[in-house]
N, C-alpha and C positions, 0 to 999 in steps of 0.2 A: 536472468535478470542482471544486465549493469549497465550502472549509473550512467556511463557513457552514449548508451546505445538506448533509451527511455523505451519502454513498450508503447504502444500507440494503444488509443483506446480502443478501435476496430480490430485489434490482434485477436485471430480466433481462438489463442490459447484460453482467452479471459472467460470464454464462453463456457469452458469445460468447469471453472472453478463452482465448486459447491457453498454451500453456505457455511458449512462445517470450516472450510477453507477457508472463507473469507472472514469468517470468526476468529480463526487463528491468526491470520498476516492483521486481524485489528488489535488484538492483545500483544504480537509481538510488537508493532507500532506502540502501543501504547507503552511496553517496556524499553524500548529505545530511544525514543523518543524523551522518556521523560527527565534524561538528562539534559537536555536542550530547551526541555520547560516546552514542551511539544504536549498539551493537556489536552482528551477527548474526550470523557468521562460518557457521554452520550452515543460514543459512534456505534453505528451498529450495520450490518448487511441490507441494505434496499430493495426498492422495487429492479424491475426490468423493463428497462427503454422500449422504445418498437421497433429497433434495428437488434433487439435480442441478447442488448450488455447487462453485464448486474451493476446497480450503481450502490454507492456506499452513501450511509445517511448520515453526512455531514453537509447537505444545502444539497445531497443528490451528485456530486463528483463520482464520476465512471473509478473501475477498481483498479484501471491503471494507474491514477496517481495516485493509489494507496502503494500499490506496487514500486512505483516508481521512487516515491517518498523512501523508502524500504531501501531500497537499496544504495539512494545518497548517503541515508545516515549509516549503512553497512559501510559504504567507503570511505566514508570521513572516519570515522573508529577505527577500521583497519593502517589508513595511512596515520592517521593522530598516536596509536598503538605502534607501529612499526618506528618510530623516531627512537633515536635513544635520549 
C-alpha cells in the first residue's frame, strides 16, 4: 500500500480480504482519520459486486478506497511527523 501507487479496485489482492480484515482497516480509519475530523460512526463491511469485490457500506465504495484512504493519511502523518 502507497499513497503514490493507489490500488485499483479490480486488484486481486482485495479479493482475499476477510471481513475480520476489512473490520479492522475500518476502525483503524476511523482512528486516523479522526484527526482530520474524518467521522464514520456507521461504516461497516458490505455486500459483494458481481465481478466478485467486497464493497464497504459507506454509499457501497469498493475497499480500495478504504485502502487507499489509509494510506494518504499514513503519509501525510509520516511526512507532517518527520519535519522538525
Amino acid at each position: 500500500m502507497n499513497a503514490h501507487h493507489p490500488i485499483r479496485p479490480t486488484d486481486p489482492a482485495l479479493l482475499h480480504l476477510t471481513l475480520r480484515q476489512l473490520t479492522a482497516l475500518i476502525v483503524e480509519l476511523r482512528t486516523e482519520g479522526r484527526e482530520f475530523g474524518l467521522l464514520w460512526p456507521s461504516v461497516s463491511p458490505g455486500e459483494i459486486d458481481l465481478q466478485g469485490r467486497r464493497l464497504i457500506d459507506i454509499g457501497n465504495i469498493p475497499a480500495s478506497t478504504l485502502v487507499n484512504l489509509l494510506a494518504v493519511l499514513r503519509a501525510y502523518k509520516r511526512i507532517r511527523d518527520a519535519r522538525p
